[in-house]
C-alpha positions in Angstrom: 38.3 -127.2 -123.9 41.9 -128.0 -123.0 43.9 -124.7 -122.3 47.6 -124.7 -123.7 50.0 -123.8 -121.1 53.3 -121.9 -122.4 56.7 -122.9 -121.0 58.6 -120.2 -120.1 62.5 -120.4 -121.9 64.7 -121.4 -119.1 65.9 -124.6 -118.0 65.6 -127.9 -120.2 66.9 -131.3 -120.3 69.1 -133.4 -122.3 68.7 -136.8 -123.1 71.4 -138.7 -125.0 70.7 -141.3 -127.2 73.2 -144.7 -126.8 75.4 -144.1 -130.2 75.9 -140.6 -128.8 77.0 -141.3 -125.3 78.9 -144.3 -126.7 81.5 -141.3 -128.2 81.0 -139.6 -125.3 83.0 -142.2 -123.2 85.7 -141.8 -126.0 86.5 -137.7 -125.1 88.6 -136.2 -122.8 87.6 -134.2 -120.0 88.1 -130.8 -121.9 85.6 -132.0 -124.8 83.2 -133.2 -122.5 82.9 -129.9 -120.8 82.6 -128.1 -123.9 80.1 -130.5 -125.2 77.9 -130.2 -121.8 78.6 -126.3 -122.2 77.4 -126.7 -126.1 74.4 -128.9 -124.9 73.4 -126.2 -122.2 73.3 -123.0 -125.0 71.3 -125.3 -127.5 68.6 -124.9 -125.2 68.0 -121.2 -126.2 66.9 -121.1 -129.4 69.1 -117.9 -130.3 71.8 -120.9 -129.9 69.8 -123.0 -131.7 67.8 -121.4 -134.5 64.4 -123.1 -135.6 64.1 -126.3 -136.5 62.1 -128.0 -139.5 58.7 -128.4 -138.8 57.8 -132.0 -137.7 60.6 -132.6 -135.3 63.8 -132.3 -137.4 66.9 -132.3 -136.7 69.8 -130.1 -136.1 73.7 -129.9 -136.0 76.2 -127.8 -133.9 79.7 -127.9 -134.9 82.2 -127.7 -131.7 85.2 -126.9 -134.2 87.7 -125.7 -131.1 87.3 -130.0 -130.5 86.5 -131.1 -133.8 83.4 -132.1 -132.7 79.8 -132.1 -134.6 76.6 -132.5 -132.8 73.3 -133.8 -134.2 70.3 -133.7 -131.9 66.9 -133.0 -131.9 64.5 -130.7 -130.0 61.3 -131.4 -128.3 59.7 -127.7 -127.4 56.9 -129.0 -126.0 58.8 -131.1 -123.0 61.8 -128.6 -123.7 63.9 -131.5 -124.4 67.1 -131.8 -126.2 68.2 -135.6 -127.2 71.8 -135.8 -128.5 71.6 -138.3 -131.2 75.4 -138.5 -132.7 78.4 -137.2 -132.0 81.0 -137.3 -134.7 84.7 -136.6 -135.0 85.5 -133.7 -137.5 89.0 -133.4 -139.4 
C-alpha cells in the first residue's frame, strides 16, 4: 500500500497563467513587488484561508494598488497558479 507523505508548510511555487502575466507587464515596479509580496503570503494558508473542496478558486484584493487577485491552489504540489489579475476602482 502506497504511504502518503505530508509536505511540510514552507516554500511553494507560483505559476502564472498567460492572461495574468499579460497585466503583469502592464504594472509598475511598486505593484509588481507588492503583487510578488501578495503571491509569497498566499502560500500560508493563514494568508489564504481554505479553499472549496475540488480545487476552487480564490481572490486577494491588493487595495493599496487597486489590484485583485484570482488564483488557485494545488496543496498537494504546493502550488499557487495566478489566473487573473484585474484593475479595481
Amino acid at each position: 500500500m502506497p504511504q502518503l507523505r505530508h509536505r511540510p508548510p514552507g516554500p511553494h511555487r507560483i505559476h502564472y497563467s498567460p492572461q495574468a502575466w499579460r497585466e503583469v507587464g502592464r504594472m509598475s515596479a511598486e505593484a509588481f513587488g507588492a503583487l510578488q509580496g501578495a503571491l509569497e503570503r498566499l502560500g500560508d494558508t493563514t494568508v489564504r484561508g481554505p479553499l472549496p473542496e475540488g480545487g476552487g478558486l480564490g481572490r486577494h484584493v491588493l487595495a493599496h494598488h487597486g489590484l485583485a487577485l484570482g488564483y488557485s491552489w494545488d496543496e498537494r504540489s504546493r502550488t499557487l497558479t495566478l489566473l487573473s489579475v484585474e484593475r479595481e476602482p
